[in-house]
N, C-alpha and C positions, 0 to 999 in steps of 0.2 A: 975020133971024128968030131968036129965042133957041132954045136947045133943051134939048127936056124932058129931066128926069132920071125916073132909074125909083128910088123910091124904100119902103120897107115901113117900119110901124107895126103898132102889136098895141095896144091898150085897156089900163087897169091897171084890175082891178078886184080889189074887195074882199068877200072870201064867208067871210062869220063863219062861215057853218054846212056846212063842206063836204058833209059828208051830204047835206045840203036844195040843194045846188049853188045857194042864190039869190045873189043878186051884187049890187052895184051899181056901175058904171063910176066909175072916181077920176083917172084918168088920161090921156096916151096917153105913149107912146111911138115917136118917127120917127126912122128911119137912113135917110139917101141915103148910095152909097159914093162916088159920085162926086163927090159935092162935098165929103166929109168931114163932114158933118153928122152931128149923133147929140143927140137934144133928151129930155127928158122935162118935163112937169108934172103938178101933182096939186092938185084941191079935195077936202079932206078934208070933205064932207056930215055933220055927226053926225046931226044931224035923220034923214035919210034912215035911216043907219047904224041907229041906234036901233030904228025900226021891225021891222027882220028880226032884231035881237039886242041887247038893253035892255043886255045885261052884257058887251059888246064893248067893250075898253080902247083906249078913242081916241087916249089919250097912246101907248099903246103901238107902236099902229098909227103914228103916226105918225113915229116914233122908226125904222121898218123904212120909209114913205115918202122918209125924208130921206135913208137912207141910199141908197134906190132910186136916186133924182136925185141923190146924190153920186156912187156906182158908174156912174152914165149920164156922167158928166161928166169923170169919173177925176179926181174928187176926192176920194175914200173913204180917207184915209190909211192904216187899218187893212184894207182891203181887199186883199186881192191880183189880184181879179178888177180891180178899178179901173185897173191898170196893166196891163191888157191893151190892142190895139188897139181899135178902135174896133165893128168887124163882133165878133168874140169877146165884149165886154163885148154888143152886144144882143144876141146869140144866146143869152150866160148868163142876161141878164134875161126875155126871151122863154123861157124853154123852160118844158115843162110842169111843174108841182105840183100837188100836193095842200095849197096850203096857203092860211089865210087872205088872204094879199096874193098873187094870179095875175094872167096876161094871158091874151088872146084869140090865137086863133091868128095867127098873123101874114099882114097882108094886104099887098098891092101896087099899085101907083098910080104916074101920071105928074105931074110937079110942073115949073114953071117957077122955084118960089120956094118952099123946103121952111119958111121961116119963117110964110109966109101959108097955104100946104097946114098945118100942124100947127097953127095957130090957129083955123083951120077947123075942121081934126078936135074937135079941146080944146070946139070950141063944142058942136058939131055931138052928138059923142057926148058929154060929161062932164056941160056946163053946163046 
C-alpha cells in the first residue's frame, strides 16, 4: 500500500482593490515536506481581471507572477528569498499582505501523488 503524504497549498489570488477585498483565484501553491516538493502555477484571467478593475496593469501583474513561480522554484536570481529552503521560501510566499498579489490561508491535505493533488487543486480552484 503506498502512503500518504500530508501536504499544504494556499490559492494565489489577485485583489486589485484591496479595500473592496474582491479577488479572483490565479493560482495555487503546493509544499509536501516529505517528498520535497514545492510547485506553483498561475492563469493570468484578464477578462475576469478587468471586470473588478478596468485600469489593473496586467503586464505588471504578471511581471510579480513570474517572479512568484520563479522564488517557488529558487530560480529567482535576484532573489535572495529564492535560495532559501524549500519549507522557508513557501512560508515567505504564503504569509499575509496587503497587497495586490496574496494567498489564501494555508490549507492541508493528504496526497498519494502531490503532482496530480496540485492539478486537481489548479483545476478545481483557478480554472
Amino acid at each position: 500500500m503506498q502512503e500518504k503524504h500530508i501536504f499544504e497549498y494556499a490559492v494565489i489570488r489577485v485583489m486589485p482593490r484591496v479595500e473592496r477585498e474582491e479577488f479572483i483565484n490565479t493560482g495555487i501553491i503546493l509544499y509536501c515536506k516529505s517528498l520535497k516538493y514545492l510547485n506553483c502555477s498561475y492563469v493570468l484571467r484578464q477578462d475576469k481581471l478587468r471586470l473588478i478593475c478596468a485600469e489593473l496593469d496586467c503586464q505588471e501583474l504578471e511581471k510579480h507572477l513570474i517572479a512568484f513561480k520563479s522564488i517557488t522554484l529558487g530560480q529567482e536570481k535576484d532573489s535572495p528569498i529564492a535560495f532559501l529552503p524549500q519549507t522557508e521560501r513557501f512560508r515567505w510566499l504564503t504569509a499575509t499582505r496587503s497587497t495586490v498579489l496574496q494567498c489564501s490561508k494555508v490549507h492541508t491535505g493528504l496526497t498519494l501523488d502531490p503532482d496530480e493533488t496540485f492539478n486537481k487543486l489548479l483545476e478545481t480552484l483557478v480554472l
